[in-house]
Backbone of each chain as ProteinMPNN parsed JSONL, in Angstrom:
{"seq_chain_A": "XXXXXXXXXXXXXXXXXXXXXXXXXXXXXXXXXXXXXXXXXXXXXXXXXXXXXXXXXXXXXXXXX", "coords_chain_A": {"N_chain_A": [[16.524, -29.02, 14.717], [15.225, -26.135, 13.332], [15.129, -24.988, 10.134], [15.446, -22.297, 7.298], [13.659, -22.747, 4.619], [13.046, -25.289, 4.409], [9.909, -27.064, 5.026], [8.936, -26.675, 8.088], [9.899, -24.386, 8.627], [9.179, -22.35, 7.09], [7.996, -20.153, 8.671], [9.912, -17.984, 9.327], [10.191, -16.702, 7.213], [9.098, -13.871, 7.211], [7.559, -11.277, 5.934], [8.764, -7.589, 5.086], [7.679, -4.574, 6.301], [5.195, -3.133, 4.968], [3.202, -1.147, 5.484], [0.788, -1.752, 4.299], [-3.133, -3.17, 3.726], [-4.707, -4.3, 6.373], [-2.203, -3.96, 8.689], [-1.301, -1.915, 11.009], [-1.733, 1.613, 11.026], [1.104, 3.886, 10.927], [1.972, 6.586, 13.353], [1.634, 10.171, 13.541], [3.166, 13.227, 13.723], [2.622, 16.321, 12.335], [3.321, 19.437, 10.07], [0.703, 21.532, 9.193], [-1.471, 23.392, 6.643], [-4.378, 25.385, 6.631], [-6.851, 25.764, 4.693], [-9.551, 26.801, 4.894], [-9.291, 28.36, 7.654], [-7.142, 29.463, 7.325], [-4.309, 29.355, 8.515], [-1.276, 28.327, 9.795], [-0.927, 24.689, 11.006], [-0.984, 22.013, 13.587], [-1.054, 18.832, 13.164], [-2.062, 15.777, 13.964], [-2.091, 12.276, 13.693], [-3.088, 10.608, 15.759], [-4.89, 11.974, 17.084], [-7.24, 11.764, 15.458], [-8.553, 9.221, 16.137], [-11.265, 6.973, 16.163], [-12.937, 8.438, 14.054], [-12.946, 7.97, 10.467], [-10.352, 8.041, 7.719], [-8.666, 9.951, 5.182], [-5.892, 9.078, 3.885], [-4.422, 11.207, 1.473], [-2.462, 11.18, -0.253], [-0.179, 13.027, -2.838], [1.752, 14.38, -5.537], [2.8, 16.685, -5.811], [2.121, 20.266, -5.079], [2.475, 22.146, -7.798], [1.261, 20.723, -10.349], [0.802, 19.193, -13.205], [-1.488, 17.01, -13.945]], "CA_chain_A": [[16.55, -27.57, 14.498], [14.388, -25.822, 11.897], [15.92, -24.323, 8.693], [14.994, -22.276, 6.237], [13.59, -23.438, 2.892], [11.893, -26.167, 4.873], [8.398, -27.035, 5.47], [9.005, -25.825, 9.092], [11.494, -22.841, 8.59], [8.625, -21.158, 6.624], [7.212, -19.009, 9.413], [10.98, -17.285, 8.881], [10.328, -15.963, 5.912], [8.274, -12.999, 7.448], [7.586, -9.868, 5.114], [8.721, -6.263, 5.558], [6.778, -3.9, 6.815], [4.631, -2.291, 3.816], [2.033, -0.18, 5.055], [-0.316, -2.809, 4.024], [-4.193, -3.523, 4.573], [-4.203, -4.643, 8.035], [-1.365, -2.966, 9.31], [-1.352, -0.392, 11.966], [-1.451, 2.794, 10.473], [2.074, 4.411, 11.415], [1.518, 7.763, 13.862], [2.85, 11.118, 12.838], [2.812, 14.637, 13.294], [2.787, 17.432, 10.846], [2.234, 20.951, 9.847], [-0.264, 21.561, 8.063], [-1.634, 24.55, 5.937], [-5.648, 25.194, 6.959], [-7.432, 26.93, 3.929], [-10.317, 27.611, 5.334], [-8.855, 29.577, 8.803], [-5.993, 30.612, 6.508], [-3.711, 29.336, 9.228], [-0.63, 26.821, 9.802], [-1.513, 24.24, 12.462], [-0.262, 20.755, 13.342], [-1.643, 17.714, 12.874], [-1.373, 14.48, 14.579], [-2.894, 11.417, 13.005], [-3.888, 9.722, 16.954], [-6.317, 12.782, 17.443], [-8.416, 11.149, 14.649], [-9.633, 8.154, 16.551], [-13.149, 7.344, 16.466], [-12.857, 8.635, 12.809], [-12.546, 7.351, 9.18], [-9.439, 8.924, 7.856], [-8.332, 9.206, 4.287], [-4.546, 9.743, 3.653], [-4.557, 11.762, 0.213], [-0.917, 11.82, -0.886], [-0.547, 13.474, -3.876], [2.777, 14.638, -5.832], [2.826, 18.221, -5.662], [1.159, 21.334, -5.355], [2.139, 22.249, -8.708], [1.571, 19.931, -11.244], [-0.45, 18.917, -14.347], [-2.811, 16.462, -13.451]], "C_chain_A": [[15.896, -27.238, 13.17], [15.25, -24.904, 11.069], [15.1, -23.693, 8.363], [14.915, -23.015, 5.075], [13.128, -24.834, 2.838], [10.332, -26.098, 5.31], [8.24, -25.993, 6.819], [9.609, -24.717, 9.225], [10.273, -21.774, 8.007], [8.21, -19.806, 7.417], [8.657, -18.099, 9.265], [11.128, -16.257, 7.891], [9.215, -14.584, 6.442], [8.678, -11.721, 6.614], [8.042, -8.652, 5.625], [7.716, -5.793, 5.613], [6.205, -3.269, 5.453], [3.35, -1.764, 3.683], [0.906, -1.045, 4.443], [-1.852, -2.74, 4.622], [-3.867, -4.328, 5.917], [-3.937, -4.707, 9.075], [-2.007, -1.648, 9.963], [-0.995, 0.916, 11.21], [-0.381, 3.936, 11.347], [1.402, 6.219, 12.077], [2.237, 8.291, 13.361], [2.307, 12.179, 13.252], [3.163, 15.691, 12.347], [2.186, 19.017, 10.755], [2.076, 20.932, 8.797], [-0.922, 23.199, 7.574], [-3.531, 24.592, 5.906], [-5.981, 26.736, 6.292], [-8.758, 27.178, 4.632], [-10.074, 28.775, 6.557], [-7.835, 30.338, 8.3], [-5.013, 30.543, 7.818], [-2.39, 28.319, 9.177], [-0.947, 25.985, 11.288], [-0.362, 23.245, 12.301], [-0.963, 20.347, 13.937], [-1.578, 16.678, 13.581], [-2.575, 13.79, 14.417], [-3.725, 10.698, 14.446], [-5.247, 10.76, 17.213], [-7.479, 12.314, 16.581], [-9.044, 9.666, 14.871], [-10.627, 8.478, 16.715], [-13.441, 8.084, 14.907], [-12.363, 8.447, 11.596], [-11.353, 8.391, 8.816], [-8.458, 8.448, 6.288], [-6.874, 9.985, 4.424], [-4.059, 9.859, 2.335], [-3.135, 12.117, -0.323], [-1.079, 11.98, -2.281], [1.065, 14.374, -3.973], [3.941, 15.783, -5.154], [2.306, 19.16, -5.888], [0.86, 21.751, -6.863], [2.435, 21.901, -9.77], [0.438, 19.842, -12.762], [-1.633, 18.369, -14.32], [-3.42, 16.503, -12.191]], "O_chain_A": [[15.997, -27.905, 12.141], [16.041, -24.117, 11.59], [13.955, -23.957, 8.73], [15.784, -23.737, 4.586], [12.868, -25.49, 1.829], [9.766, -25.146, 5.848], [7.676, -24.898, 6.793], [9.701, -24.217, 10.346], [10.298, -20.587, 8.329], [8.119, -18.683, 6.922], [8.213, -17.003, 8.924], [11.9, -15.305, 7.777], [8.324, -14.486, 5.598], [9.804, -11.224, 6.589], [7.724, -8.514, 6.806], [6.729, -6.321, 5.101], [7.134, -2.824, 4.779], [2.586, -1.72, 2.719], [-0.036, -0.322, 4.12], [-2.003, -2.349, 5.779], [-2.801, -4.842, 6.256], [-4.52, -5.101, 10.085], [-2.81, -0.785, 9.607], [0.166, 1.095, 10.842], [-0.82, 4.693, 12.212], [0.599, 6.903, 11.442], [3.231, 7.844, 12.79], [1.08, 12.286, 13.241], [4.172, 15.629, 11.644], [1.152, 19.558, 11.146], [2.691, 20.597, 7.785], [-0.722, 24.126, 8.358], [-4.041, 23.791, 5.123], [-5.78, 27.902, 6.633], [-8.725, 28.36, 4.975], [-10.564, 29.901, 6.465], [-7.569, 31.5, 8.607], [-4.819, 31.65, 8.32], [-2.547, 27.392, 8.382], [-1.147, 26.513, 12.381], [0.629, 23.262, 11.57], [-1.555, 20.814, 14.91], [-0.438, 16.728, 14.043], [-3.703, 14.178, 14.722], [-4.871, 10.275, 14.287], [-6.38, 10.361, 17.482], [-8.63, 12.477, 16.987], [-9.788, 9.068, 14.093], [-11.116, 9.526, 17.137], [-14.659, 8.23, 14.797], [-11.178, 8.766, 11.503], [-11.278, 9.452, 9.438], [-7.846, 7.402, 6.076], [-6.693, 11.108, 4.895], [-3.375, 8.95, 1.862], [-2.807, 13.225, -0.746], [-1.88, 11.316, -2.939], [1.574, 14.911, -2.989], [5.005, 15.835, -4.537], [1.831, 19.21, -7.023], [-0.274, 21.804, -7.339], [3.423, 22.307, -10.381], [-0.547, 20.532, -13.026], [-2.684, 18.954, -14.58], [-4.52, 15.979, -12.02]]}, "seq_chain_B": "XXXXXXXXXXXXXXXXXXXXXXXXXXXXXXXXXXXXXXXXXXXXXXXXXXXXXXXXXXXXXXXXXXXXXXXXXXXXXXXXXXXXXXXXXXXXXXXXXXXXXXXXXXXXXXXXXXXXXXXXXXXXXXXXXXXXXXXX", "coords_chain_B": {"N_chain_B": [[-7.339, 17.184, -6.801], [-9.653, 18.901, -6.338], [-11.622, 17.714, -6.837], [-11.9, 15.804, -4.83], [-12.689, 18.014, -2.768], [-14.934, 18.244, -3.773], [-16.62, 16.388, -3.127], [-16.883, 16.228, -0.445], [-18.743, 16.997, 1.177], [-20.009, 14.487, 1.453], [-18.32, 13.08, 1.992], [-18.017, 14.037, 5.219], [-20.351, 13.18, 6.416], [-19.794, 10.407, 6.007], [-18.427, 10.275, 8.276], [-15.886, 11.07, 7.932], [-12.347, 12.193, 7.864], [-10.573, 14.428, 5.361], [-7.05, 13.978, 5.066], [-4.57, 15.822, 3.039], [-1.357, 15.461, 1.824], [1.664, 16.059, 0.598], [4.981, 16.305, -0.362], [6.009, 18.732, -0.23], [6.138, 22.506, 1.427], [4.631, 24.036, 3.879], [4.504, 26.285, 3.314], [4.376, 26.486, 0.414], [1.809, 25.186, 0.17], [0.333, 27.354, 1.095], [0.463, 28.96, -0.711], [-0.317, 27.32, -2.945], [-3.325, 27.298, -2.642], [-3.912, 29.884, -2.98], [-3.454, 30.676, -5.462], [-4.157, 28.738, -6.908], [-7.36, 27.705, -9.044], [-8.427, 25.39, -8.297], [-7.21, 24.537, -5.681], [-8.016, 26.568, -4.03], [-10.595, 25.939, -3.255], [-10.391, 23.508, -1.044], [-11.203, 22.06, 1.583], [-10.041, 20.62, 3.89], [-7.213, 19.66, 5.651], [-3.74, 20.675, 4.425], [-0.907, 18.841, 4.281], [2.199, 18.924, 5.254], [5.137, 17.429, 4.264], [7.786, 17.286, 4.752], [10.339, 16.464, 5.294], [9.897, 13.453, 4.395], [9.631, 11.921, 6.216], [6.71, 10.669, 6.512], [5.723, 9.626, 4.105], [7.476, 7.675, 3.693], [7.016, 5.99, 5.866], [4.385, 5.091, 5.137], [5.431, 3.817, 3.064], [5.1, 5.091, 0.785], [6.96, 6.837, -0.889], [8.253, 7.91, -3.922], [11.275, 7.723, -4.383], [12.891, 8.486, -6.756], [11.91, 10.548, -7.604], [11.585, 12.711, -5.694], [9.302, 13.1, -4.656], [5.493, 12.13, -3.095], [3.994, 9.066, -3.993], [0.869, 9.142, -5.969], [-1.238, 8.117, -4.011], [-3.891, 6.692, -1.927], [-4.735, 6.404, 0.706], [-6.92, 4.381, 3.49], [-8.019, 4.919, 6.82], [-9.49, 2.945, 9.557], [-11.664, 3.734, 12.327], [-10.363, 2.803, 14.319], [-7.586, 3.494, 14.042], [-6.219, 1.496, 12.059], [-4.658, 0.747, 8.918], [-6.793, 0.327, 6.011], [-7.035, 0.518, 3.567], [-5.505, 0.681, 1.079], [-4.679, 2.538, -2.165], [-2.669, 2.814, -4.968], [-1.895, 4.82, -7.509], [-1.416, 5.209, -10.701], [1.363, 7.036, -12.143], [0.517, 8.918, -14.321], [-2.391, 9.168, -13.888], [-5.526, 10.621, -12.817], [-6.609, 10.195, -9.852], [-10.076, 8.347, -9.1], [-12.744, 9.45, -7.615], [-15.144, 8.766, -6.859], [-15.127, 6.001, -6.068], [-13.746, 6.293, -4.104], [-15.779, 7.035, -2.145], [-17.348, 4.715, -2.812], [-15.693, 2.58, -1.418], [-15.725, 3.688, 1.3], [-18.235, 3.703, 1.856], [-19.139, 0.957, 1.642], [-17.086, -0.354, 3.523], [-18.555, 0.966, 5.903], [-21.158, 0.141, 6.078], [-20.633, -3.058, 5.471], [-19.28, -3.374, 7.922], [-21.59, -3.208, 9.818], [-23.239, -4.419, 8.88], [-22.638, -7.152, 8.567], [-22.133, -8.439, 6.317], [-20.957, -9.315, 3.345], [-19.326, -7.655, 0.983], [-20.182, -7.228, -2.866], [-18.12, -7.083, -5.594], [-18.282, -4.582, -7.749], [-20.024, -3.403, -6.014], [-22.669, -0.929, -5.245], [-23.99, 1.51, -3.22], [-26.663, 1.499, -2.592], [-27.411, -1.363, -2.948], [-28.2, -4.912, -2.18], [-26.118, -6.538, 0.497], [-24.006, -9.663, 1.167], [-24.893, -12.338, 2.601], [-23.041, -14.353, 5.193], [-23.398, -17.524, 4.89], [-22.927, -20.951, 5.03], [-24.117, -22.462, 3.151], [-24.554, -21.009, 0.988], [-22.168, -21.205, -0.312], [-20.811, -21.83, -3.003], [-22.573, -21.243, -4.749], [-22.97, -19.201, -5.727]], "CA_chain_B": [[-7.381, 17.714, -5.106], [-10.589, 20.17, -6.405], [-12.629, 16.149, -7.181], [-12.188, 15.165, -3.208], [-13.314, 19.213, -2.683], [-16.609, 17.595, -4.353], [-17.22, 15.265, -2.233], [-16.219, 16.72, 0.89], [-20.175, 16.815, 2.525], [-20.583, 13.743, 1.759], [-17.219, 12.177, 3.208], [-18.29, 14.137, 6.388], [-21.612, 12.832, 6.045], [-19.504, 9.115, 6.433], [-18.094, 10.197, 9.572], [-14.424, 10.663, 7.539], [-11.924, 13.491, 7.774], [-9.399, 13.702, 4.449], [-5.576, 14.871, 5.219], [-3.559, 15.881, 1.665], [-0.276, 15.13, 2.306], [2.839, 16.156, -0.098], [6.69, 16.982, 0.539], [5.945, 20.215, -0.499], [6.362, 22.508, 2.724], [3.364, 24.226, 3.998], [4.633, 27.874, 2.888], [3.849, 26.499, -0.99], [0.7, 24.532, 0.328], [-0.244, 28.17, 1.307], [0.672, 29.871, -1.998], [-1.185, 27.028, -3.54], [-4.523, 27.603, -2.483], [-4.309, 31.367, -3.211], [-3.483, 30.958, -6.456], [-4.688, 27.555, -8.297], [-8.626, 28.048, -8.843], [-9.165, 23.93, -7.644], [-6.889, 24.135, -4.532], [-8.743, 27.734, -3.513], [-11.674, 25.126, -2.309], [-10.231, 22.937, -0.389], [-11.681, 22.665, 3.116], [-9.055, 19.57, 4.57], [-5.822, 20.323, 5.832], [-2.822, 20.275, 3.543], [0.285, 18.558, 5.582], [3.911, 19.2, 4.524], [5.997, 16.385, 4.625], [9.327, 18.062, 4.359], [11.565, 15.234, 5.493], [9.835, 12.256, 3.791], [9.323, 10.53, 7.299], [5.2, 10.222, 6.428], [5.647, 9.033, 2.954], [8.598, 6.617, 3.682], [6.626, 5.324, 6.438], [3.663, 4.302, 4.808], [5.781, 3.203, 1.311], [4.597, 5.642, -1.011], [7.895, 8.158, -1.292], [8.694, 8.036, -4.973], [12.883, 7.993, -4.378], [13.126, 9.061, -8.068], [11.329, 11.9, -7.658], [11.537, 12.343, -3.654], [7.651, 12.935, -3.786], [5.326, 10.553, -2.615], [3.213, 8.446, -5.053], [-0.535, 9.038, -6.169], [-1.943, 7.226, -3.285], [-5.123, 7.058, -0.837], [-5.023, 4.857, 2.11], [-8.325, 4.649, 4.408], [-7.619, 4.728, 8.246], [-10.523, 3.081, 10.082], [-11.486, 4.717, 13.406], [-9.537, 1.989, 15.529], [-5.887, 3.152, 13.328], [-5.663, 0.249, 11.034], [-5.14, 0.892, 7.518], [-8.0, -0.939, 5.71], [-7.428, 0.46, 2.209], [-4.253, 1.369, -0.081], [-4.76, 2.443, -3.479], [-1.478, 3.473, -5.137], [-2.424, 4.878, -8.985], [-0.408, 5.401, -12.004], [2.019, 8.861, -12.219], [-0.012, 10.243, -15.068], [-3.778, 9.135, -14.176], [-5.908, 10.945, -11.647], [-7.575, 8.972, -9.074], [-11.78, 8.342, -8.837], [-13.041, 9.804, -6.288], [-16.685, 8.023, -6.225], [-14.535, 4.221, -5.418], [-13.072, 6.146, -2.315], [-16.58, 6.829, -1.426], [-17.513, 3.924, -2.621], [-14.925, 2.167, -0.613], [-16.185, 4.259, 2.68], [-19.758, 3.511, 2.136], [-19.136, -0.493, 1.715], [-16.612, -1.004, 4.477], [-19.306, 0.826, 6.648], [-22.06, -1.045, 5.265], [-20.091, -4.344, 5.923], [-19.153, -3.375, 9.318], [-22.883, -2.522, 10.492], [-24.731, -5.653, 8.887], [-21.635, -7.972, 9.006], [-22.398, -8.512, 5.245], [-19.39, -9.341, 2.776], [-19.691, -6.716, -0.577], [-19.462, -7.889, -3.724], [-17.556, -6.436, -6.38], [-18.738, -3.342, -8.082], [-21.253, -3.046, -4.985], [-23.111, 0.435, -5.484], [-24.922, 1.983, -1.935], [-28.431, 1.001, -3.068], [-27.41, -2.532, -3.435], [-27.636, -5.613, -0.867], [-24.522, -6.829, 0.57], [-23.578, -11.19, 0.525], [-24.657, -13.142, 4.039], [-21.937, -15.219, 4.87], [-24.07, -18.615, 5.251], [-22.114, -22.199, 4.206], [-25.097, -23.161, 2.415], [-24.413, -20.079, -0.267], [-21.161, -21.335, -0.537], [-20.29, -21.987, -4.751], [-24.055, -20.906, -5.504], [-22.928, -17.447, -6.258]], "C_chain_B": [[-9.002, 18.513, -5.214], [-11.957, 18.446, -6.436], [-12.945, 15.84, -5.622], [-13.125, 16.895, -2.838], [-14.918, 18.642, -2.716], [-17.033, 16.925, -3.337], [-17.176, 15.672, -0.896], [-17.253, 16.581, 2.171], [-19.792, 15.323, 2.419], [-19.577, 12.306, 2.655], [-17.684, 12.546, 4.721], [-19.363, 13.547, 6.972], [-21.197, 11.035, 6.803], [-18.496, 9.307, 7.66], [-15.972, 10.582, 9.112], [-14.423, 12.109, 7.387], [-10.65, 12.931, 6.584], [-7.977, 14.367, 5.164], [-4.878, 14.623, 4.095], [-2.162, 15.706, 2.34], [1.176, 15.136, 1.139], [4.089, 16.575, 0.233], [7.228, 18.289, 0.004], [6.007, 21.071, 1.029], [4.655, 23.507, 2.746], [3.404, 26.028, 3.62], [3.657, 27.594, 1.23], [2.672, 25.865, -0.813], [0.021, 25.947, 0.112], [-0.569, 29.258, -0.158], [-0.271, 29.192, -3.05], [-2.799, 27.377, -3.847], [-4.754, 28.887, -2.914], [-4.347, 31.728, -4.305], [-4.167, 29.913, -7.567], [-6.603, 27.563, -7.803], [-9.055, 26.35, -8.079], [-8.58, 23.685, -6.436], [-7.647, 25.44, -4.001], [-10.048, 27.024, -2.775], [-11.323, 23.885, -1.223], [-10.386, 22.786, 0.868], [-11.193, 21.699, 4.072], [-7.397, 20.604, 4.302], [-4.591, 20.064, 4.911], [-1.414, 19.946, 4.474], [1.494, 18.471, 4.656], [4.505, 18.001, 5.281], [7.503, 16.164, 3.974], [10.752, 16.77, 4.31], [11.272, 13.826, 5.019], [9.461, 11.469, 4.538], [8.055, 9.909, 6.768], [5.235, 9.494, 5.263], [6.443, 7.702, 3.056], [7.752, 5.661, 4.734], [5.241, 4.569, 6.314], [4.058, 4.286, 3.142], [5.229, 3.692, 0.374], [5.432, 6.562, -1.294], [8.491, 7.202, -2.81], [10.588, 8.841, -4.836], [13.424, 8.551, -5.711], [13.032, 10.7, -8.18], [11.068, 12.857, -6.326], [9.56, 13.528, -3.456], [6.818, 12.219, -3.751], [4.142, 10.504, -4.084], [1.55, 9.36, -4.93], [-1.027, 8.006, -5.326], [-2.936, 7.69, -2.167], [-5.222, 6.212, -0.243], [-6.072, 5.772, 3.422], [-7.822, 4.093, 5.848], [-8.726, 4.578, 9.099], [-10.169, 3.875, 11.552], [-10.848, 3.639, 14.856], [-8.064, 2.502, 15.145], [-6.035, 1.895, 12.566], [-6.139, 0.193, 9.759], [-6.117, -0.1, 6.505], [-8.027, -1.206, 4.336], [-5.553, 0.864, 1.858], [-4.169, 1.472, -1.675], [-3.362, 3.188, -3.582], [-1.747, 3.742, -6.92], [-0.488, 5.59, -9.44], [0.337, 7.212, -11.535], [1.202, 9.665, -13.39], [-1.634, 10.142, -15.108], [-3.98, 9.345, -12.566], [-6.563, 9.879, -11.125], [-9.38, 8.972, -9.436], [-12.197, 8.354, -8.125], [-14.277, 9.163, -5.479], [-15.899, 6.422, -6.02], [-13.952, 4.92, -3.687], [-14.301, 6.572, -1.687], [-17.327, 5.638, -1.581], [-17.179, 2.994, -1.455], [-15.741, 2.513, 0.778], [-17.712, 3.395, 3.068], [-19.974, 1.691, 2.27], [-17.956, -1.147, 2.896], [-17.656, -0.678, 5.729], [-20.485, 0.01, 7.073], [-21.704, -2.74, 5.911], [-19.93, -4.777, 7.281], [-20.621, -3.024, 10.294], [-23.804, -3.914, 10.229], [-23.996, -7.014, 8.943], [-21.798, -9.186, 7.5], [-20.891, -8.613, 4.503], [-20.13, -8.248, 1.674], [-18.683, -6.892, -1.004], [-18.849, -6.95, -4.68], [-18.507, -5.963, -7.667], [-20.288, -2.882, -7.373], [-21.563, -1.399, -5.092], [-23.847, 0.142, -3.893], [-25.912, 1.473, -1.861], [-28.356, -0.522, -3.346], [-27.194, -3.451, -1.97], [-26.404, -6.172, -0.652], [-24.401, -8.982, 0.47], [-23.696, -11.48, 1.895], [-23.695, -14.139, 3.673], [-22.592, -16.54, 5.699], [-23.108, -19.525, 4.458], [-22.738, -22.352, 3.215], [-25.076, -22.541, 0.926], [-23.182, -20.605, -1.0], [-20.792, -22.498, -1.869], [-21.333, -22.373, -4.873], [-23.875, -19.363, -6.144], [-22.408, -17.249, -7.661]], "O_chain_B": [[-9.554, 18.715, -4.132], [-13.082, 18.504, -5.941], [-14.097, 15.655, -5.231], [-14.336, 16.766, -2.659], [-15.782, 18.667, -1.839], [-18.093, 17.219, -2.782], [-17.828, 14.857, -0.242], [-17.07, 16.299, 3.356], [-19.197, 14.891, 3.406], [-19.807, 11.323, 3.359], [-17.779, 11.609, 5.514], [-19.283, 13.389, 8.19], [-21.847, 10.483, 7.691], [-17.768, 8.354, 7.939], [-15.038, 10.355, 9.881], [-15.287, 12.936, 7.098], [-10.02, 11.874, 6.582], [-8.129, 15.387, 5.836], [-4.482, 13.476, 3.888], [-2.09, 15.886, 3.555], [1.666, 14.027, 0.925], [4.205, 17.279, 1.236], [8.363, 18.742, -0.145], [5.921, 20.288, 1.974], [3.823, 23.576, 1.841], [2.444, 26.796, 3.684], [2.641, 28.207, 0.904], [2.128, 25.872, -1.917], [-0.778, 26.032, -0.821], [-1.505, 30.005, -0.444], [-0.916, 29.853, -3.864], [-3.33, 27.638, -4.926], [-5.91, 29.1, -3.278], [-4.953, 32.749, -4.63], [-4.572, 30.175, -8.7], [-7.048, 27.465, -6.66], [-10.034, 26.292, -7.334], [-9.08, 22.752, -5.809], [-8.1, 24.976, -2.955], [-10.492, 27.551, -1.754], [-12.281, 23.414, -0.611], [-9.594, 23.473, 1.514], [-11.761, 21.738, 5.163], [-6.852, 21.434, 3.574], [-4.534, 18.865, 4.641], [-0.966, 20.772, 5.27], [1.579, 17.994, 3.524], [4.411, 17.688, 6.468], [8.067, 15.393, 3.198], [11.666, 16.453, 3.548], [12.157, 12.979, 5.142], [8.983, 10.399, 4.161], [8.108, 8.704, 6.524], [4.621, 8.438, 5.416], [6.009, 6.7, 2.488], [7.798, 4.466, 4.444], [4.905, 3.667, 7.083], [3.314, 4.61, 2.217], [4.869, 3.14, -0.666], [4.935, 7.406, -2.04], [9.019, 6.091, -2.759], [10.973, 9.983, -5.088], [14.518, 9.112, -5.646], [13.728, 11.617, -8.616], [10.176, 13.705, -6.302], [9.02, 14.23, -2.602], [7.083, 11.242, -4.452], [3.684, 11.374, -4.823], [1.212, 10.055, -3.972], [-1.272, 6.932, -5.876], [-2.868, 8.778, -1.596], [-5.799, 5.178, -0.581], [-6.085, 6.884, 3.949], [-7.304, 2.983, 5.975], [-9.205, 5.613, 9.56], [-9.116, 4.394, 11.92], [-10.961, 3.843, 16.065], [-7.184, 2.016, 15.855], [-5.468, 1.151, 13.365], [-7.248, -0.138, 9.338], [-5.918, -1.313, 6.447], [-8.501, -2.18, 3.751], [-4.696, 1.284, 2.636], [-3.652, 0.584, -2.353], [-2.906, 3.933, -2.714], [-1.783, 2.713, -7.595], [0.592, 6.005, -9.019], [-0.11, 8.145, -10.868], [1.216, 10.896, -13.415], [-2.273, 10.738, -15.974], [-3.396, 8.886, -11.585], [-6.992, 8.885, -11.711], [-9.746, 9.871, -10.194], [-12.304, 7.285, -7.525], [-14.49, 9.025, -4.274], [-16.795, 5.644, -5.691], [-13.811, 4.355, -2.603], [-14.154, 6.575, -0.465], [-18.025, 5.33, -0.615], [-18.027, 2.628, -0.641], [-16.374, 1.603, 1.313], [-18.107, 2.774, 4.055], [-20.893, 1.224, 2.942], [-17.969, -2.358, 3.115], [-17.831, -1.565, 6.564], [-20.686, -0.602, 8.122], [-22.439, -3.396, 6.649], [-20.196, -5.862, 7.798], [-20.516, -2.597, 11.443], [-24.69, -4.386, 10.942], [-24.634, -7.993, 9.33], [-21.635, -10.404, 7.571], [-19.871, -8.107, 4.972], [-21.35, -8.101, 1.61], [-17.492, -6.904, -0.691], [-19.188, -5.789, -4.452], [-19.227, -6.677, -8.365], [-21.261, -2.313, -7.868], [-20.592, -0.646, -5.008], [-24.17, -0.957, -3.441], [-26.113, 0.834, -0.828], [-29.287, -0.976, -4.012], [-26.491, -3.139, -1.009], [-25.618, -6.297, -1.592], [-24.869, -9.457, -0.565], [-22.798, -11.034, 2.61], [-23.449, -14.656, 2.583], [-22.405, -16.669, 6.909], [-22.536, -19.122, 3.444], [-22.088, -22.415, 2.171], [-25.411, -23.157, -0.086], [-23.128, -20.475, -2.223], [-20.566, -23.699, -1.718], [-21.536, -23.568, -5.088], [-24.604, -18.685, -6.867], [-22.33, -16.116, -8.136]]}, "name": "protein", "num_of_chains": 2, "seq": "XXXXXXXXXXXXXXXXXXXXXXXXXXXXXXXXXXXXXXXXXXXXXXXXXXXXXXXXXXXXXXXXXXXXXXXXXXXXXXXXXXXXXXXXXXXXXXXXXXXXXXXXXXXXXXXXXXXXXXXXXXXXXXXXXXXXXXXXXXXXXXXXXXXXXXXXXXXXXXXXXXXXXXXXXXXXXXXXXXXXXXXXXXXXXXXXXXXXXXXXX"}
C-alpha cells in the first residue's frame, strides 16, 4: 500500500485549485455596466470563445491609483 | 482603467475583448464613468461582482479588504487561463506587457516559436531545435 511522504505516495500531494496558468478558466455570469450604450447588461464569460479575453480586476471604482 | 482605454484599438486589433471586474455593484460602476474624467472613456464592460463568487473563484478576493486584488489574467480563445499577473496594492499595472503578453502568445502560437524574455513585436521568436540547445 502506498503512503504518503513516500517516493510513491507523492502523486497525493495534489495542489488546490488556484486559478493558475493552465487551468480552465472558471465560467460566470455577471452584470455589467456598458459605457458606451449607457446600459446594464449581463455578461457571461462562455460567449467569449473564439476570443482572447483579459480579466481586469481592479479594487474599486473609487480609488487613488 | 483610462491606460487599458489606450490601448483598446489595438487589443481589438489582437482579436481580445477586456472585462473590468470589481465588487463594486454596477449602480457605482455607472456613477463612475459619469463622473471620473479616465473611467468616462472606457469602451469594455464594467462587471459587478457583488457576492465575491468571480474573485474568489479565480483567487484574487483580497479577504482584508473584500475587494479583489490588482490582477489581469489572459483567457485564450479555447477558456484556459494562460496568464495571471497579480501586482502590488499601491502600483499600477503596465499596460504595454499585457499587450506585449497578447502579441507573443499569438506570435508563439502561429509560428510555434518559443519567446524570449523581454521579446518586443519586431523581434524573432527561438526555434525549438536540440541542436540550439545550451548555445543560447
Amino acid at each position: 500500500m502506498k503512503s504518503k511522504g513516500t517516493k510513491d505516495g507523492l502523486e497525493e500531494y495534489t495542489q488546490p485549485y488556484c486559478a493558475q496558468t493552465t487551468d480552465s478558466a472558471p465560467l460566470f455570469s455577471a452584470e455589467a455596466y456598458e459605457n458606451v450604450e449607457q446600459k446594464i447588461t449581463k455578461i457571461n464569460l462562455e460567449d467569449y470563445r473564439g476570443k482572447w479575453v483579459i480579466l481586469f480586476f481592479y479594487a474599486s471604482d473609487f480609488t487613488f491609483v | 482603467m483610462a491606460a487599458v482605454a489606450a490601448i483598446y484599438d489595438q487589443l481589438k486589433y489582437l482579436n481580445t475583448e477586456v472585462l473590468a471586474i470589481s465588487t463594486d455593484s454596477v449602480y457605482s460602476h455607472k456613477v463612475f464613468t459619469e463622473v471620473s474624467p479616465s473611467a468616462s472613456k472606457v469602451q469594455f464592460p464594467l462587471l459587478s461582482d457583488r457576492t465575491h463568487q468571480i474573485s474568489k473563484a479565480y483567487r484574487v478576493l483580497n479577504e482584508k479588504t473584500g475587494a479583489t486584488f490588482r490582477a489581469t489574467i489572459i483567457v485564450d480563445p479555447e477558456g484556459t487561463i494562460v496568464s495571471k499577473l497579480v501586482y502590488p496594492l499601491e502600483v499600477g499595472r503596465n499596460v504595454y506587457e499585457i499587450l506585449r503578453l497578447l502579441q507573443a502568445l499569438q506570435y508563439s502560437r502561429k509560428t510555434g516559436e518559443g519567446v524570449p524574455a523581454n521579446w518586443m513585436s519586431n523581434q524573432p521568436g527561438i526555434v525549438r531545435d536540440p541542436k540550439f540547445i545550451g548555445r543560447i
